[in-house]
C-alpha positions in Angstrom: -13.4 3.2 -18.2 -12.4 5.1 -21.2 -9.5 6.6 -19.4 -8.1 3.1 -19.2 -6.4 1.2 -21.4 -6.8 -3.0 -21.2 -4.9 -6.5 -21.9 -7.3 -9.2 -22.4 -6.4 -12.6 -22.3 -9.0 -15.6 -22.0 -8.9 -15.3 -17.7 -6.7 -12.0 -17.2 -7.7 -8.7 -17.7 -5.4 -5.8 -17.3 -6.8 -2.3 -16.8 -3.9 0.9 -16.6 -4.3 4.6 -16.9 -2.0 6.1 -19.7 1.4 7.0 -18.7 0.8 10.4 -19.4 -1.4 10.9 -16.9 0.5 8.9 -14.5 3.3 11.2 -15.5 1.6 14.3 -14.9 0.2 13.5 -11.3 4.1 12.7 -10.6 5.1 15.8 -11.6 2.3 17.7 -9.9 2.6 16.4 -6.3 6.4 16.9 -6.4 6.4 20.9 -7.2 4.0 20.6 -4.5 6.0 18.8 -1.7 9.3 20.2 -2.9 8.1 23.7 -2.6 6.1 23.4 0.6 7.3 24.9 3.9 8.2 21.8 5.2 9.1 19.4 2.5 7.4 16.3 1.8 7.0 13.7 -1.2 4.0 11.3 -1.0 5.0 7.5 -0.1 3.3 6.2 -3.2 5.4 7.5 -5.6 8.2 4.6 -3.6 6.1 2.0 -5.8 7.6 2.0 -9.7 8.7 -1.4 -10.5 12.2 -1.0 -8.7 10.5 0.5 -5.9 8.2 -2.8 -5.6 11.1 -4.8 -5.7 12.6 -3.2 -3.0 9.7 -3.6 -1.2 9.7 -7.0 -1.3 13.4 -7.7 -0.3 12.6 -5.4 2.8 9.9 -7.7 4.1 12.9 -10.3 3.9 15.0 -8.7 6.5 15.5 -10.2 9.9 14.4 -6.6 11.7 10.7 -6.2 9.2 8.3 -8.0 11.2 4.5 -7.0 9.4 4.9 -9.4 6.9 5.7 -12.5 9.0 3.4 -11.8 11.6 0.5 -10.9 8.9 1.1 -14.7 7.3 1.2 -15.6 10.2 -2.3 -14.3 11.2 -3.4 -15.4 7.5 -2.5 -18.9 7.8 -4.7 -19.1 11.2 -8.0 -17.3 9.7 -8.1 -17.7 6.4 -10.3 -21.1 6.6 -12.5 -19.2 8.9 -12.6 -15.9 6.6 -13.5 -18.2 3.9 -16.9 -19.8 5.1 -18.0 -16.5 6.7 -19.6 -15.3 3.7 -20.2 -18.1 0.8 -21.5 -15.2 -1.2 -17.8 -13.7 -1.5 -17.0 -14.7 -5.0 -14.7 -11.6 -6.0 -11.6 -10.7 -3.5 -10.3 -6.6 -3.7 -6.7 -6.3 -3.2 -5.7 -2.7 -2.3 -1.8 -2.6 -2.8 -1.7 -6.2 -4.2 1.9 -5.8 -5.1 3.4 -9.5 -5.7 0.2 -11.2 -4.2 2.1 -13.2 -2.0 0.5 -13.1 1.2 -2.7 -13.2 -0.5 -2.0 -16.5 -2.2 -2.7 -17.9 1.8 -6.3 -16.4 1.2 -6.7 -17.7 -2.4 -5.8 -21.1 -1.1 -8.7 -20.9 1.7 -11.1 -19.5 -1.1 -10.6 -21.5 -4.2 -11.4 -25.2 -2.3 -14.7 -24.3 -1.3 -15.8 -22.3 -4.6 -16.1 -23.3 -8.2 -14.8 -20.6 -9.4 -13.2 -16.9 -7.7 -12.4 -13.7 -9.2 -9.5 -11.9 -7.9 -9.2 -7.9 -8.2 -5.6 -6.7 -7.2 -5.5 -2.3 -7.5 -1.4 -1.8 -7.7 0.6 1.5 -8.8 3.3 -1.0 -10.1 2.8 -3.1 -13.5 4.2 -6.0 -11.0 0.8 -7.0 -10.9 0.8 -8.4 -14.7 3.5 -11.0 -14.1 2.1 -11.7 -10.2 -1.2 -12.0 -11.4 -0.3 -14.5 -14.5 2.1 -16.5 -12.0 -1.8 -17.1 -10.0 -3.7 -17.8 -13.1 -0.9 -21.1 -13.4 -1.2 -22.1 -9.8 -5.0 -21.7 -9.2 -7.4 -23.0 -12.0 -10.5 -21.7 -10.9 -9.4 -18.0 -10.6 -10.0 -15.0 -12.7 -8.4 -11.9 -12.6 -8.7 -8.1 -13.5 -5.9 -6.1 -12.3 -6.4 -2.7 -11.9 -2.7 -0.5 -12.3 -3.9 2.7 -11.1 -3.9 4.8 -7.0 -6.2 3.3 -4.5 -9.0 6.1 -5.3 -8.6 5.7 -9.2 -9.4 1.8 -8.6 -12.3 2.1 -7.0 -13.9 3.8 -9.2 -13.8 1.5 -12.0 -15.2 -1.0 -9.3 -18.6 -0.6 -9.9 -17.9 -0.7 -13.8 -16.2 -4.3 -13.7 -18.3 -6.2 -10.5 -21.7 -6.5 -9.7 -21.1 -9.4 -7.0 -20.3 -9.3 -3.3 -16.5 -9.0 -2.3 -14.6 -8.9 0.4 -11.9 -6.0 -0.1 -8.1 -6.9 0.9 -5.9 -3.9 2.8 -3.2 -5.9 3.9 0.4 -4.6 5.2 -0.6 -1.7 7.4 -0.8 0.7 4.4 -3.0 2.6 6.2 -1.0 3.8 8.8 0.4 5.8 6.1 -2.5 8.4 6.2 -3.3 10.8 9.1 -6.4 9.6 10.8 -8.7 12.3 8.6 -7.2 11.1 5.6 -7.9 7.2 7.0 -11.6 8.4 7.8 -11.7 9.7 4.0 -10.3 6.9 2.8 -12.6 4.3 4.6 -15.1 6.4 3.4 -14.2 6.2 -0.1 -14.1 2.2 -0.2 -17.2 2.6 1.9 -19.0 3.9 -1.3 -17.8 1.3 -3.4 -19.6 -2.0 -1.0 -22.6 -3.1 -0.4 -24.3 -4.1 2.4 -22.9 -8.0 2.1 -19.7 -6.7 1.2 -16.7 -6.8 4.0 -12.8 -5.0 4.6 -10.1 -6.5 5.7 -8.0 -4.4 6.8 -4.4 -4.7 8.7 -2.9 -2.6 11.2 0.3 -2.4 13.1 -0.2 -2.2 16.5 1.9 0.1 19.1 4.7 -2.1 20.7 8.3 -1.6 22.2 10.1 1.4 20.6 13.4 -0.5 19.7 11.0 -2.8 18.0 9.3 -0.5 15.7 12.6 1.6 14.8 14.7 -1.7 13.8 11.8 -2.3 11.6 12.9 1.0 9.3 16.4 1.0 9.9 17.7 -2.5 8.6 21.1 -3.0 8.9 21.3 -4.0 5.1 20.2 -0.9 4.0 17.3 -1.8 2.0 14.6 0.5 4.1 17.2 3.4 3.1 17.3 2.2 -0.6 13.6 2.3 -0.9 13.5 5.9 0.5 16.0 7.3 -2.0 14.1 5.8 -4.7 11.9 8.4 -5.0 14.3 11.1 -5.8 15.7 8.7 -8.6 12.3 8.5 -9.9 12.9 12.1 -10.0 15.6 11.9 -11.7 14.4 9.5 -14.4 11.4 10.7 -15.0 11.5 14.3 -14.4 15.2 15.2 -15.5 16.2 15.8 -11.7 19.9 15.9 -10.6 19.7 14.8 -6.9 22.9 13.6 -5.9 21.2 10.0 -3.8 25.0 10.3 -2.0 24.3 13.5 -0.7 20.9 12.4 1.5 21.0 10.6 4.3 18.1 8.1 5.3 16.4 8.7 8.8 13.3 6.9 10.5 12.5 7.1 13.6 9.0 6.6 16.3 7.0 9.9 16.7 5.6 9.1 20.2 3.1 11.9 20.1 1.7 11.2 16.7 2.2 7.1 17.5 4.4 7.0 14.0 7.1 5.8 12.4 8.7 8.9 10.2 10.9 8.3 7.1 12.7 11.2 5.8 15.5 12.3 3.4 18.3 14.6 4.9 20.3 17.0 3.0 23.7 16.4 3.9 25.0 19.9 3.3 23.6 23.1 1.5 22.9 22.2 -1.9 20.6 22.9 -4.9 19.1 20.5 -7.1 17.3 21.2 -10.8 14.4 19.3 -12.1 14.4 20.4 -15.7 11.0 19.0 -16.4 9.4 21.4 -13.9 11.6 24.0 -14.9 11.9 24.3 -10.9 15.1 24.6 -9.0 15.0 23.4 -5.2 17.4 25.0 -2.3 18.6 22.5 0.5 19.8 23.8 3.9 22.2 21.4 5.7 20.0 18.3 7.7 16.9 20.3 6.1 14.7 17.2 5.2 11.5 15.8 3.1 9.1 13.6 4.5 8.8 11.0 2.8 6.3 8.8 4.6 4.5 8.3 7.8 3.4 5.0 9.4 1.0 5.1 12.1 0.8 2.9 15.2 -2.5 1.1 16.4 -3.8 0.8 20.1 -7.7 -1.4 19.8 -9.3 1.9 20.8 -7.9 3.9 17.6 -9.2 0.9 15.4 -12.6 0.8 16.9 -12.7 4.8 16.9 -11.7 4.9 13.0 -14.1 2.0 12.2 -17.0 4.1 13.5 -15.9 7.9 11.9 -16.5 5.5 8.3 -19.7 4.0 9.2 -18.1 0.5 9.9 -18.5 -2.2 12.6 -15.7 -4.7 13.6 -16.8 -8.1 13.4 -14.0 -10.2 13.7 -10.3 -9.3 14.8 -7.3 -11.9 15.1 -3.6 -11.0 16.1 -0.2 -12.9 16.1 1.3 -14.6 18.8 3.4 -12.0 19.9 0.2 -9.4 19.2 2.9 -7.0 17.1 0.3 -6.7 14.3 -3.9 -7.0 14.1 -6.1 -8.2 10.6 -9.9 -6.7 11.4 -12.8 -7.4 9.3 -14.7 -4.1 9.1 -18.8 -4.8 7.7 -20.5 -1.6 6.9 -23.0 -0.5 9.2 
């Protein structure tokens, strides 16, 4: 807790690492990624405040399906979710970004409880206006907010709760690990429940390939926007001089690995500085970096994954058209 800094206010509490530390993880990963054989930035460094934004308008387009058919799932369970356990006064969210799919949860659990504690864990200070907007429409809710990575969030956990929770992963984030780093990950919230304490957890499920590769390839551009965004983070915050005209945007479906793959092509030969690392970077032509990977779910990868983390799946609902599946993962 002492490498946090907080906000109080009489039902909000706002807990955020320093900048500089923020800062220099930034800097670290991208000398890594950017001098690796194969080039590579991780996804969550998509997720400053533009990036969140972007984010948001992309679950607006007419060709991103996750989020419709996630509320969708939400607005059928979350009545049920909410008696399961009448012990669940604290909710977890993972990746809380804006909240707003969670506000179909908080609806379900703030009529049958005097009083609810909401936890959202976001790399984007989005969560301080999000989470006041919640204190103004729900009465009985407080909130600690937690701007910090997944891992970094959980930590603190232990420090700020001492009830039972159920812990939100909404969106299909995790399809962004490889399934080790999705065991290692479970494992990690793992360590932070107890043995009342539940996951939910989405995941996008495999479906028709013309599906999926709309999904990361909307015709307004915005997917393509939100992958340059890192290099202008770059560029703002590490003195970089990537020319964003000069890479092209490219997702496609990875049938062997069952993934979506985003990546940034180099137009032509080029170099690009990043004065803060003192580090120059050489660009073939159509050389790339992978920017993020989104697995694709068949039941037996779920149930598989569930048991490498010590978990059972007690409950699983879908949407109509079965595109996407919320689980509810108890520890064994």
């Amino acid at each position: 807790m002492n490498v946090l800094e907080s906000i109080d206010e009489d039902r909000l509490r706002i807990f955020e690492k320093p900048f500089e530390a923020v800062l220099d993880a930034f800097a670290r990963d991208v000398r890594r990624g950017l001098t690796a054989a194969r080039k590579f930035l991780p996804p969550k460094y998509f997720y400053d405040e533009r990036g969140s934004q972007l984010f948001d308008r992309i679950t607006q387009t007419k060709e991103y399906y996750p989020t419709n058919a996630e509320a969708e799932i939400l607005r059928s369970c979350s009545a049920e979710l909410s008696m399961l356990r009448e012990c669940w006064k604290v909710l977890v969210e993972l990746g809380s970004g804006t909240s707003e799919k969670t506000r179909i949860l908080l609806d379900a659990f703030t009529k049958n409880r005097d009083e609810l504690h909401y936890v959202p864990i976001d790399v984007s200070d989005i969560l301080v206006d999000s989470s006041r907007e919640l204190l103004d429409l729900y009465p009985n809710l407080r909130v600690e907010g937690v701007i910090a990575e997944y891992r970094a969030g959980l930590k603190i956990l232990n420090d700020i709760l001492d009830q039972h929770k159920l812990i939100l992963f909404l969106g299909s984030s995790i399809g962004n690990f490889t399934i080790e780093e999705s065991t290692d990950f479970l494992g990690v919230i793992r360590s932070a429940m107890n043995e009342k304490d539940a996951l939910l957890i989405g995941f996008d499920m495999v479906k028709d390939i013309r599906v999926l590769e709309a999904a990361y390839n909307d015709s307004a551009g915005v997917t393509a926007a939100f992958n340059m965004n890192v290099l202008r983070r770059i560029n703002d915050e590490l003195g970089g001089n990537f020319d964003l005209q000069q890479f092209n945007h490219h997702a496609f479906f990875n049938a062997r690995k069952s993934r979506i793959e985003m990546h940034l092509v180099s137009k032509k030969k080029q170099q690009v500085n990043i004065s803060a690392l003192d580090l120059t970077v050489s660009f073939e032509k159509d050389e790339s970096i992978h920017t993020e990977n989104s697995k694709k779910f068949t039941p037996e990868i779920i149930d598989a994954l569930a048991e490498a983390a010590d978990f059972t799946v007690s409950h699983t609902w879908q949407d109509s058209r079965k595109y996407f599946s919320l689980c509810l993962f108890i520890p064994e």
